[in-house]
C-alpha positions, 0 to 999 in steps of 0.5 A: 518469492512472494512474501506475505506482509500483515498491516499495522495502524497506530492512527487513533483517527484510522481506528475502524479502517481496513487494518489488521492490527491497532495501536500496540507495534510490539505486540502487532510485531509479536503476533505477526512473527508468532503465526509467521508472517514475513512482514508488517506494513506499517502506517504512523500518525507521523514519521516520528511517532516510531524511530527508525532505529526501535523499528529496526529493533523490533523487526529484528526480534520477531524475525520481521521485516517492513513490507512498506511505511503507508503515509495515509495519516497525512490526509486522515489526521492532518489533512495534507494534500499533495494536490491542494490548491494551497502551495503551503499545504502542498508544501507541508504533504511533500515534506510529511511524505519525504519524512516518511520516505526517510523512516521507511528507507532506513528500515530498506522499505519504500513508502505508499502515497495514497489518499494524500493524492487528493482529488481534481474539482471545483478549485483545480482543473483535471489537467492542473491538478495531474501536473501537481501530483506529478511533479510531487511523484517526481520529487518523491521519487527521486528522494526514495531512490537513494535508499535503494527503494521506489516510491509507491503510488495507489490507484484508489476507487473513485470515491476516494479519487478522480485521479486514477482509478484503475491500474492501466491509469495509474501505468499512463501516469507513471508514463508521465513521470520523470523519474524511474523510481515509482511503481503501482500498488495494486489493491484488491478492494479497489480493484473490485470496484474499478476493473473489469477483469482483475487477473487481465489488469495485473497482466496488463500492469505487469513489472508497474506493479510493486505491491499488492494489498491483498483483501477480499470482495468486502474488504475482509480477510480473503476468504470471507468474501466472494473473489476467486482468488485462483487466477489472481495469484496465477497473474501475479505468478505470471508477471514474475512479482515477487514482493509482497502480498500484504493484507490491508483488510478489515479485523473481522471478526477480530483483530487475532481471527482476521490474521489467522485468516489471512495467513490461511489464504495467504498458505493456500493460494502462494504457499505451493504453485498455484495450477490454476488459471483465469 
């Protein structure tokens, strides 16, 4: 069954990103079990800032639980790389990510790597530096399995990476790996930006796809913006997804109207079987 998740920051330097709900995980969680989301999807400065153990605690009392633990603070506030030219700071990402690999695992949720892929350029060549995000993916991979949960890896849009941009890359690096225990976040925003047809690409990834960040053409809730929304949901249904749609948006107008928002449109397009097709 697809489950709806909402997005919560507690990253100070994120502060305007496309983020549901900011700061206060207590009150993040009240809300979001309050207009009766399935889920949160939580993103630290730093696998510490939240034990495990209050996180469980908190999850419990609202009725929740972790649709997945993003590690995006790592290039946002610390400016770890696992691409980066410098072995010591390549170092320093696979182990920030490992550490929130362990925090999200603990609460049976995976970890989402994104922006902490970095980018090919001046310093590495495309070639060297696939192979260094790959044996990352490798190693992260593998770290993530024995809490029974994959890793997650984002294809991003190409001002953010050169890496993969769309989903049928991100499918070709996955083919590259080692490791099984990696799959694809399929992201709207960057979706919009990158395919050509939106429905044929998540049939195309079809069981790559292990999460789904759900926002509309703008990176507003969905429903503020211009995608059709029908034949998505339809494509999901048909690759037999069954995780969760999480929406990654930004708090437009607020933080309260953009989960409202998303809950409406989460309601209307996976509450019932959706009819329609692309």
């Amino acid at each position: 069954m697809i489950r709806s998740a909402v997005t919560v920051s507690l990253v100070p330097e994120a502060r305007g990103g496309p983020f549901i709900f900011w700061d206060d995980l207590a009150e993040s969680c009240r809300k979001a079990a309050a207009l009766g989301f399935d889920a949160i999807e939580l993103f630290p400065p730093q696998p510490d800032a939240v034990s495990a153990g209050e996180l469980r605690r908190l999850l419990d009392q609202h009725k929740l639980e972790l649709a997945a633990v993003g590690t995006g603070a790592g290039w946002v506030k610390h400016k770890l790389l696992l691409t980066s030219p410098d072995p010591a700071i390549r170092a320093q990402a696979i182990q920030f990510v490992g550490a929130i690999i362990d925090l999200a695992g603990r609460c049976g949720a995976p970890a989402i790597i994104g922006s902490m892929q970095g980018r090919w350029g001046a310093e590495l060549s495309r070639a060297d530096t696939t192979s260094l995000l790959v044996d990352a993916l490798n190693e992260l991979g593998d770290r993530a399995k024995p809490y029974g949960v994959p890793l997650i890896y984002e294809p991003l849009n190409r001002y953010e990476t050169n890496v993969a941009n769309t989903l049928a890359e991100g499918v070709q690096l996955l083919g590259s790996l080692r490791t099984d225990n990696v799959t694809l976040l399929a992201d709207l925003f960057h979706m919009n930006i990158e395919e050509t047809d939106l429905p044929a690409a998540l049939r195309a990834a079809g069981r790559h796809v292990g999460h789904f960040h759900f926002a509309d053409s703008n990176r507003r809730p969905v429903g503020l913006g211009h995608t059709v929304f029908e034949p998505i949901a339809s494509a999901l249904r048909d690759i037999g997804y069954d995780r969760y749609v999480s929406a990654e948006a930004f708090a437009y107008p607020d933080p309260d109207a953009a989960a409202r928002q998303t809950i409406e449109s989460f309601n209307r397009y996976f509450g019932e079987p959706c009819s329609a097709t692309n």
